[in-house]
N, C-alpha and C positions, 0 to 999 in steps of 0.2 A: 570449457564445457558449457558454453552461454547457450540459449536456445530464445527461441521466439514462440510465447504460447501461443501468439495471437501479429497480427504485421505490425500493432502498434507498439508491442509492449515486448522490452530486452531484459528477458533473466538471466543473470548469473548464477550459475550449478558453481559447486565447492568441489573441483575434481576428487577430493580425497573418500568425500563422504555421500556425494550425488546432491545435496539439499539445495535449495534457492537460496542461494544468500544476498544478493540484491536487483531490485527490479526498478527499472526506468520506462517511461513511457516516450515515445519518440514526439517529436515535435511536428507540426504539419507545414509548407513549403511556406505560407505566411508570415510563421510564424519569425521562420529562418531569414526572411529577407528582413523583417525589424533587426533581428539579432544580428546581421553582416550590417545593415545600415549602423547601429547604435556602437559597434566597432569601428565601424572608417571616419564616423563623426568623431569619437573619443578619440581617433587616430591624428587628423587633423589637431588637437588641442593640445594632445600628447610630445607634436613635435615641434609646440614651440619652447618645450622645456630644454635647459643647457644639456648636451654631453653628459657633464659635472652631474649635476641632478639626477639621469638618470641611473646613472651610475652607482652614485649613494644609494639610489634607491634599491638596485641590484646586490650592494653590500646589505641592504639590511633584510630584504628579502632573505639571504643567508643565513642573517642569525635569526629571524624566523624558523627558518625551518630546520635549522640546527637543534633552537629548541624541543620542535618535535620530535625529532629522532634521538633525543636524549635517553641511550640506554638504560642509566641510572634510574632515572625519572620521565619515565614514555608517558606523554598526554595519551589520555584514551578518549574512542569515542561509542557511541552507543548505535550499536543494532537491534535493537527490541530484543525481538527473541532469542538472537544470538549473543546477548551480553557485551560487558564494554572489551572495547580491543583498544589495542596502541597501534602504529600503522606498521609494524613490524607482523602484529599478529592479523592483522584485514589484508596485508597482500600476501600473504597465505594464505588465508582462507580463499582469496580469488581466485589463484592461479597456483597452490599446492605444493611450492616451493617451501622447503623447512624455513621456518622463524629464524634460525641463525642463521639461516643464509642471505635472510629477509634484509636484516640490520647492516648488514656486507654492503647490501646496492645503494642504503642511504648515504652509507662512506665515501660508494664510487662518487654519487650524487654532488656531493657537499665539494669532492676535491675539485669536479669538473665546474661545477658553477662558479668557484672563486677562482680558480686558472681566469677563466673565460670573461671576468667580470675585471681581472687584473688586467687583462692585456688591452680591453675594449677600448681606451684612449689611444691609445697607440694604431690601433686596428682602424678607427671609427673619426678619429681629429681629420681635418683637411692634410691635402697634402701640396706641401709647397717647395719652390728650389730654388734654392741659394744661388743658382746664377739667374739672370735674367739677362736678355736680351734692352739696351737704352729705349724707356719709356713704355718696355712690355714687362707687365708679372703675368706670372702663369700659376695657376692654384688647380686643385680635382677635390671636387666636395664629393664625401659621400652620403647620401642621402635616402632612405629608407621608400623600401617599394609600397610599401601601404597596407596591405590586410596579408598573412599570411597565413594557412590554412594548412595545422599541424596533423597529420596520423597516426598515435602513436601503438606500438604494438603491446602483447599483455606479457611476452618472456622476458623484458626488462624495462617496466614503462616508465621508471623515473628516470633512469640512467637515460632512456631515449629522447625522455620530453626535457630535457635538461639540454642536451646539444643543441636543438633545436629554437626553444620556446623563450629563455633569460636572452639568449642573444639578440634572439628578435624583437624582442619591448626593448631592452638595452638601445639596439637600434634606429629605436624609434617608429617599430612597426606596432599593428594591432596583433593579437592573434586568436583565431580558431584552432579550439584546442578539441578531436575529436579521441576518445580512448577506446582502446581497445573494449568489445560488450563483455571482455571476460574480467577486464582489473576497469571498471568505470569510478572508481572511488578513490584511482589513484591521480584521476585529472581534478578531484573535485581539491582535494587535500592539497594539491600545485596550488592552482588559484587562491583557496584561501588563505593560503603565506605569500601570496604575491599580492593581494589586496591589503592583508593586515602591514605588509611593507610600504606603503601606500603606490600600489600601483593601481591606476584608477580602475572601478569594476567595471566596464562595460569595453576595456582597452583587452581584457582578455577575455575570455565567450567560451565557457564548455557547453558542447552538443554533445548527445548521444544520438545518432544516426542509421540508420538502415541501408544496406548498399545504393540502393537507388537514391536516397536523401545526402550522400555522400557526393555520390555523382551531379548530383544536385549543386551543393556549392561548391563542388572543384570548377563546373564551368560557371558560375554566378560572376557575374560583372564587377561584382565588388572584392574578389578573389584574384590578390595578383600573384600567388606563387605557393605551390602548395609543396609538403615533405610529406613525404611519406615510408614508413618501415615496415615491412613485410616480407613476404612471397611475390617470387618473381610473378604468379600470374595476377597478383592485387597490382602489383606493378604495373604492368602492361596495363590494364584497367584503368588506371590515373591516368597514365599519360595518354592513352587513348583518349580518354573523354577530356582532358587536356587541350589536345589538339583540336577537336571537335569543337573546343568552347569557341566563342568571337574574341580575333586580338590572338596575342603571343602570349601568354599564361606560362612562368619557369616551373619547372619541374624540379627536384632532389629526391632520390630515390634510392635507398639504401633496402637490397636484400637478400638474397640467401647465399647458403655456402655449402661448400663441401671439401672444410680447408684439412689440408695435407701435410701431415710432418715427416721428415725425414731422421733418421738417424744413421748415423755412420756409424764406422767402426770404432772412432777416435772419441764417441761422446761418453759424458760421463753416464752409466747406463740407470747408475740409481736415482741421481738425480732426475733422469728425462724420464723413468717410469713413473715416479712420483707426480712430476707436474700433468703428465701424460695422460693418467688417468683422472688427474684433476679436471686435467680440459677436455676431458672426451664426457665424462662423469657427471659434471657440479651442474646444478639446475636439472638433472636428469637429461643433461645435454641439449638442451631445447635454448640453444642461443646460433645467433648467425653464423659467430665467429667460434663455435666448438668445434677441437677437434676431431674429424669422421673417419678416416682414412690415414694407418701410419705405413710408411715404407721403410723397413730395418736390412742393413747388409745382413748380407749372409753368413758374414764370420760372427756378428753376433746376435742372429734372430731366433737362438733357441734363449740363450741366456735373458734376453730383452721380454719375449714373450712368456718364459718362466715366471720371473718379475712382475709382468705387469698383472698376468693373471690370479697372483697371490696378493696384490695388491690391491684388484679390486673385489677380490672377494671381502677385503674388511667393511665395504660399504654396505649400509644398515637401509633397507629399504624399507618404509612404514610409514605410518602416520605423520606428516609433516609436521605438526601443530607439539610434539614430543620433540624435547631436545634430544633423543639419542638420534634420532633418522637423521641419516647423512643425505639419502634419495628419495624424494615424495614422489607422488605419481606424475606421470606428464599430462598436459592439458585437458583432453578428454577421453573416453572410451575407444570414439571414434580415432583421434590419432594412436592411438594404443594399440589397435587391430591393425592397422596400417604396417606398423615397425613390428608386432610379430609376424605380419607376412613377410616382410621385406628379410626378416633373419628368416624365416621358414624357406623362402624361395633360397635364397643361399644355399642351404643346407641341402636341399633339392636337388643343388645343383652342383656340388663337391666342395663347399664350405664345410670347416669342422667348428663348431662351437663347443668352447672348453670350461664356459661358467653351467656346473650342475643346476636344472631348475630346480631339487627339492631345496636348493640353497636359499631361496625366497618366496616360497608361499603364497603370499601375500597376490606377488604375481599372477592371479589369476586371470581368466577369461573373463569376459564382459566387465572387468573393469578398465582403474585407470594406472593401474600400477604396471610399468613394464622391467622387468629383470634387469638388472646390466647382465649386456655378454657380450664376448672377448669372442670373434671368429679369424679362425686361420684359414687357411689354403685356399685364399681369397681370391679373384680376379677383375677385370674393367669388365665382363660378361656381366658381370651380377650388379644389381639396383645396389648392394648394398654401399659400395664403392663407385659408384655413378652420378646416383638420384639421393637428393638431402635428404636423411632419415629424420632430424631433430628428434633424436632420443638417447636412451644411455646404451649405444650398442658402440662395439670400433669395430673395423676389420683389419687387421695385421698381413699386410704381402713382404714376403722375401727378394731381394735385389739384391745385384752381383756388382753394382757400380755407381757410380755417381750419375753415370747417361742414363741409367736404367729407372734412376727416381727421379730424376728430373723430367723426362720423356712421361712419368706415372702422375707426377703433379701435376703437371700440366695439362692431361688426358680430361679433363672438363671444362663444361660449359659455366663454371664460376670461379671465381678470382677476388675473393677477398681477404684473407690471412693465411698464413705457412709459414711453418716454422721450421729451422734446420739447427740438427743438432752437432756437434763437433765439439772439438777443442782448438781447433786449426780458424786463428781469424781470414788467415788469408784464403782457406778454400772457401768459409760460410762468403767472404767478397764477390770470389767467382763464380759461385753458387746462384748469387739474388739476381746477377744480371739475366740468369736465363730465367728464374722462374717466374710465372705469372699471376702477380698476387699484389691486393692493394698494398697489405702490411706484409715483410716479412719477419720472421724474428730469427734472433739467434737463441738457442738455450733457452726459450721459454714459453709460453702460448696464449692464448687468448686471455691475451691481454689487452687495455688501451691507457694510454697517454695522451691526455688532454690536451700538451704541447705538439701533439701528431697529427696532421690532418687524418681524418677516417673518410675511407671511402675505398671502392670497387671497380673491379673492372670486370670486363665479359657480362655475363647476367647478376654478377652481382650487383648490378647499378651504376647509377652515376650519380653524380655532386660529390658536395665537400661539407663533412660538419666538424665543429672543434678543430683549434687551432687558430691561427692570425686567418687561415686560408676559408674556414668557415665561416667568419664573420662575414665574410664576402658577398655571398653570393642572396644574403638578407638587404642589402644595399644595391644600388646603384651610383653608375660616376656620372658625374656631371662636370663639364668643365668651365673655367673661370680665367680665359686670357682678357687681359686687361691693359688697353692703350690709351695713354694718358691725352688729353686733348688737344693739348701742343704737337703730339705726334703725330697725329690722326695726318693721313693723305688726303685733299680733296679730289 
């Protein structure tokens, strides 16, 4: 719920309670070519340190920030007026996600950065081959592009700037680290556990930016490769101006979804309502990879939707900052009216929604609080099963077969996680080759494994982050054949 009172100056609103809770002043175009300059110079200095070195330095960076996210013992920091917080309780306050859930993403955080910091030798050493040809070696360095120019979004920005941003210094890049205007405090809190690990301060650069000022250093000369996490149409926009910039500029682009579970006849029906709800639910649904859209046979979609709807009536929508709220509000006012249109059109149009509104209150008009609700007698006619809702809403369709959900999964313009539920390993086999989905899963949902490349197809993007396959594409090859002088032909 960020706003601009003025072109210079980005406030952060507290979706739960409407207040300013932090204000940044934007930088002018000057100022920003010092700050790419004083990153590509640290960048140069940066790579003439070993592998090894960096590496350590990314192990300690770890337990820097392990430190902080110490539940026991949370460092707190001061907002004036809003009193001291720990970073479990400031990104809630930014983005209105409950505090337990806060503490969850540090977790994700902490597994993905030491995955990512383990493998890096192996991902990032030369690579060399045992056989040679007499008097020829052959070697492939890889060697770091130079300034990389991070986007990160505000519905899970550690988790984001984590795939991204360790790898890249790791690497032996600079980076530009830009945050979301709505969590701006969660790039500052990055940085300074990445400098107190001693990564040097001017090797990483937080801007806060204004679209235009964005657009700005994506095509900046000193910008060789920018990430970005959003909406398809923030998408487009990068790469556009992308292309637009001088030179060939890489792109990675992770974003939206509208991912799809199936359930058979054959799954376990308690287990997949439970997680089901989980991943249509948690964050108030406002992640890439949440579940939107389920399709259940018909032998068991009365018993499945019985289930899930008593299921999510236990969810406690309220005040975030309370540890009983299970569901805080979604982002802003503005996305709030959005998702009650998009269930309102539904229903308009022969959807039945089965979560009673006096059941949350809270849920009023011109806020940011929006209900969960569970709609049946759903179809591809309607936005709600088409167009990303990111909210706490499902729609539930009935299907007669395995053609009939696969044919429904597939019915979008996005492709980035699906899950199928069964017991049968050999159908979920013959299941994945048809469907069209970065990830899919068996038995479980939005989820990720750091050992997994993450990535999209159709409009939900392209590149690669996390994984050996992520490291990649932060690098380039350069090759190293080598003929000894004896051998040389004249």
């Amino acid at each position: 719920m960020s706003s601009s009172f003025d072109l210079h100056v980005q406030t952060t609103i507290s979706p739960h309670n409407g207040q300013a809770y932090h204000v940044e002043t934007y930088p002018v175009s000057s100022d920003l070519d010092r700050t790419l300059e004083s990153a590509a110079q640290s960048q140069k200095e940066w790579i003439k340190t070993t592998l090894e070195e960096r590496i350590a330095k990314g192990r300690k960076f770890i337990e820097k920030f392990s430190a902080l996210t110490n539940r026991e013992a949370p460092a707190t920091y001061d907002h004036g007026p809003f009193g001291h917080h720990n970073l479990a309780e400031e990104l809630c306050n930014q983005m209105g996600r409950p505090v337990d859930q806060c503490w969850g993403e540090f977790k994700g955080f902490l597994q993905r950065a030491t995955y990512m910091v383990d493998i890096a030798e192996s991902c990032l050493s030369d690579i060399t081959f045992s056989e040679n040809q007499p008097g020829f070696n052959r070697s492939i360095k890889r060697v770091p592009l130079g300034v990389v120019f991070v986007i990160a979004p505000w519905n899970y920005p550690y988790l984001v700037m984590i795939n991204s941003v360790l790898p890249a210094l790791v690497a032996g890049n600079a980076v530009i680290l830009k945050p979301s205007p709505q969590t701006p405090l969660t790039a500052v809190r990055f940085k300074e556990a990445l400098n107190n690990a001693g990564f040097p301060t001017d090797l990483i650069q937080v801007v806060h930016l204004s679209p235009s000022l964005t657009r700005y250093v994506v095509q900046h000369k000193l910008v060789d490769f920018v990430v970005f996490t959003g909406s398809v149409a923030g998408g487009k926009a990068i790469e556009t101006a992308a292309v637009a910039a001088d030179g060939f500029k890489g792109v990675g682009l992770e974003l939206g979804g509208k991912d799809p579970a199936y359930v058979r006849a054959d799954a376990d029906l308690k287990d997949a309502v439970i997680q089901l709800v989980d991943g249509a639910m948690y964050n108030a649904g406002q992640s890439c990879c949440a579940v939107e859209r389920i399709y259940v046979h018909e032998s068991v979609y009365d018993d499945f939707v019985n289930e899930y709807v008593k299921e999510t009536k236990k969810l406690i929508l309220g005040d975030p900052t309370n540890k009983q709220t299970t569901i805080g509000p979604v982002i802003s006012i503005a996305s709030a009216e959005r998702i009650r249109q998009q269930v309102f059109s539904a229903v308009q149009t022969g959807a039945k929604a089965l979560i009673p509104e006096n059941l949350y209150p809270k849920a009023e008009p011109g806020t940011a609080f929006v209900a969960p609700q569970v709609l049946v007698d759903v179809n591809h006619t309607m936005d709600v099963m088409k167009e990303e809702t990111f909210g706490p809403i499902i729609g539930i369709q009935k299907v007669s077969s395995d053609a009939e959900a696969i044919e429904l999964m597939n019915d979008s313009e996005y492709g980035l996680t699906a899950s199928i539920w069964t017991n049968s390993l050999d159908n979920f086999n013959t299941l994945t080759n048809q469907v069209q989905a970065g990830t899919i899963f068996l038995n479980r949902c939005d989820s990720l494994d750091p050992a997994l490349a993450w990535t999209g197809i159709k409009n939900s993007g392209r590149g690669i982050s996390l994984s050996k396959f992520g490291a990649f594409p932060l690098t380039q090859l350069t090759l190293r054949p080598l003929i000894q002088p004896q051998d040389m032909i004249n």
